[in-house]
Structures are given as C-alpha cells and as structure tokens.
N, C-alpha and C positions, 0 to 999 in steps of 0.2 A: 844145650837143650835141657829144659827143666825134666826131674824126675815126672813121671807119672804121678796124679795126684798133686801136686805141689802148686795148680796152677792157681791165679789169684782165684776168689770166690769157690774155689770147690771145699764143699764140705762132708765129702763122703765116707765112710767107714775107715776109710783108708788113707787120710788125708795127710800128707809130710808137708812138716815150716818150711816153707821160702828161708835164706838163708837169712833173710834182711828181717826175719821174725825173731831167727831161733839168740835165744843171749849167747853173749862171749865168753867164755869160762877159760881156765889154764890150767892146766893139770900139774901138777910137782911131786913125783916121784915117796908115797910112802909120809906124806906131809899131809895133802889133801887134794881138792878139785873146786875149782871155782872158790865161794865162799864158806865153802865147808871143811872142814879140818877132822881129818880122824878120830875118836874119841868123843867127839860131841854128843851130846845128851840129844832128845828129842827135842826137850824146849829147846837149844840153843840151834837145831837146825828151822825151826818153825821160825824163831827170833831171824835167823839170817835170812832165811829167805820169802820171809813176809806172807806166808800163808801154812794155815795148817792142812794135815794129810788128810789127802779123802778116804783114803781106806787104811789101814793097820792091821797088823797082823799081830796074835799074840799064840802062844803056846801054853802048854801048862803042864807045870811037873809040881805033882803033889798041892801043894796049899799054894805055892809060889807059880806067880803066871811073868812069861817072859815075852820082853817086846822081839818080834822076827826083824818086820820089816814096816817101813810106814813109803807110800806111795805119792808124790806130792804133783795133784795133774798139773798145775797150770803150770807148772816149771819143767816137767819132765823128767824127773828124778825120784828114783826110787835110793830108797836109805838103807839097808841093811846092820842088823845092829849083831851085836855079839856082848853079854853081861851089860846089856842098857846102852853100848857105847857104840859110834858108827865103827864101823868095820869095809864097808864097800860100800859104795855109792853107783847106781849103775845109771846111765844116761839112754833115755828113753829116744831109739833110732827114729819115731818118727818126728816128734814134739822136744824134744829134751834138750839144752843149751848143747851150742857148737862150742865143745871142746878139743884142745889145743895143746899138742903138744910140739915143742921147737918149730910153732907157728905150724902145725902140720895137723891140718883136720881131723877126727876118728870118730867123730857121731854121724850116723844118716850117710854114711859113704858106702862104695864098691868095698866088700869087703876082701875082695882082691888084690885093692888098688892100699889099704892099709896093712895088711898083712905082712907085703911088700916092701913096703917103706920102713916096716917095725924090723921085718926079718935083715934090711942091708942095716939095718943102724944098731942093730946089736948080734949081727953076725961076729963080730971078733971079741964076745963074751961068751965061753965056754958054759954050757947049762944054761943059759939065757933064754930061752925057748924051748918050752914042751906042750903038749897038747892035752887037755881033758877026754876026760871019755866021752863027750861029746863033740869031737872034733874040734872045739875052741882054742886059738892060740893062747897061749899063757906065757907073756912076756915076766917070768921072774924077778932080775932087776931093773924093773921099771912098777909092780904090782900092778900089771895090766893084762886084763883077758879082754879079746874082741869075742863078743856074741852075735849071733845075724838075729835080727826080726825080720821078720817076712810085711811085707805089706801087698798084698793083693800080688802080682806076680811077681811084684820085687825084693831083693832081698838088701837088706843095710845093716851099717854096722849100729854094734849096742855097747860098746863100750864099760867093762867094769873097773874101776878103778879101788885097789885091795890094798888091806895090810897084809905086811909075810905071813903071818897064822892063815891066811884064809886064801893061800893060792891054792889050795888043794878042794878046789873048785866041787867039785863032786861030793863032800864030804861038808863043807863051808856054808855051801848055797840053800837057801830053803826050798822043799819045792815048788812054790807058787812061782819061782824065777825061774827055773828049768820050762815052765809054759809060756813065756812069755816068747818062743820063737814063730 
C-alpha cells in the first residue's frame, strides 16, 4: 500500500516520492552519502549534484560571516557545514534520495521499522547507540541519527548522516533543522 500522499499526480503540501522517483544513494560510514564526501566545499557539492541551493543560511560573528547550512530542493538534501566544510548531510523524508545502507532503506520509512533494524545490527557494540534530547536515535559508530518529519499525519524517517565532532546533535545542529519535524 502506497504511503499517503505518494499517489501518482498528487501535488499537495504534503506530497512523498514514489520510490521509482526518489535517487539511489549508499551511505559509508564517516566517508560520505551518495555523491558527497564529507569536507566538501559548497562549490564542490553544487558541482556534484548539478544544482545550486535554494536557500542558505549564514551566521555572523563579528566581521566574518559563516555558511550554516545550504538546502538543495530538487534533490532533497540539506548540507550542513562546520568551518565552510560539509559536516552532515540530512536527507529530506519526503523528496530526498533513497538512501542505503547494507541495501537497507532509511529515508521516507516507519521509523520503527529502522530504528529496529539499526538497533539488532549494532546491538553487540557497546555505546553504539544513544539518544539526543530530542528523542533521536544516535547510531555512533555508524555517524547516523534517524530524525522523523511529519507529513500530514505521517510520520518518516529523515535520516542524518555525521562526522564524529558532530554527533552531539543538540549542540552540532543549527536551529533551522531542529524545525524541520
């Protein structure tokens, strides 16, 4: 049964990729996701993936202004930067490639159903698993937090994929991504 929303032709506020929409991406552990590699500059994520951001974010401390976060809609990817360089990469539950890890979905899913599958496959890693103060699982040696977006009454996963500096999610994250639930 398709999700809510997901059916062909609907275009409503709320609207989730068909699977046969969304790209295929592979996640690697602290490397990168899809075509993006940790570290990457701006240009070189705009170069990979063929479009620049619709929206940016910058902060500003004193004379020097700092890029947060750049937002890329038609891919569903939001970038996260730390000193100009990617840091997290979060994968947008409704729109955002179907990523992959050991061929095991975690964008746009129950996030019951990955939670699940994260906690038996690194249950026999001691500290492997802790929780943000917003109830997010925080897969440590994997650099993976599941976030939920909400879409109209449903709830999916949003997948972050981190460097070590930046598991301590609450401290890491800018806020404009704490509202994306």
């Amino acid at each position: 049964m398709a999700a809510p929303g997901s059916e062909a032709g609907y275009r409503g506020p709320w609207r989730i990729a068909r699977e046969e929409e969304r790209a295929e991406w592979t996640f690697t552990p602290y490397v990168g996701v899809g075509p993006l590699h940790f570290g990457m500059t701006l240009e070189e994520i705009t170069s990979a993936l063929g479009e620049r951001p619709a929206v940016s974010s910058y902060s500003h401390h004193g004379d020097d202004q700092q890029l947060n976060y750049a937002d890329f809609a038609e891919s569903g990817i939001r970038a996260l930067f730390q000193d100009g360089r990617l840091g997290c990469v979060a994968a947008d539950a409704l729109t955002g490639p179907q990523v992959r890890l050991d061929a095991a979905p975690l964008t746009g899913c129950a996030r019951s159903h990955v939670e699940d599958w994260l906690v038996h496959r690194t249950a026999l890693r001691p500290g492997g698993l802790t929780y943000s103060p917003a109830a997010d699982p925080v897969f440590a040696d994997l650099g993976l937090a599941i976030r939920s977006q909400r879409a109209d009454d449903v709830v999916l996963t949003r997948p972050l994929f981190l460097l070590h500096d930046w598991l301590d999610l609450w401290h890491s994250l800018p806020s404009e991504e704490w509202n994306c639930s």
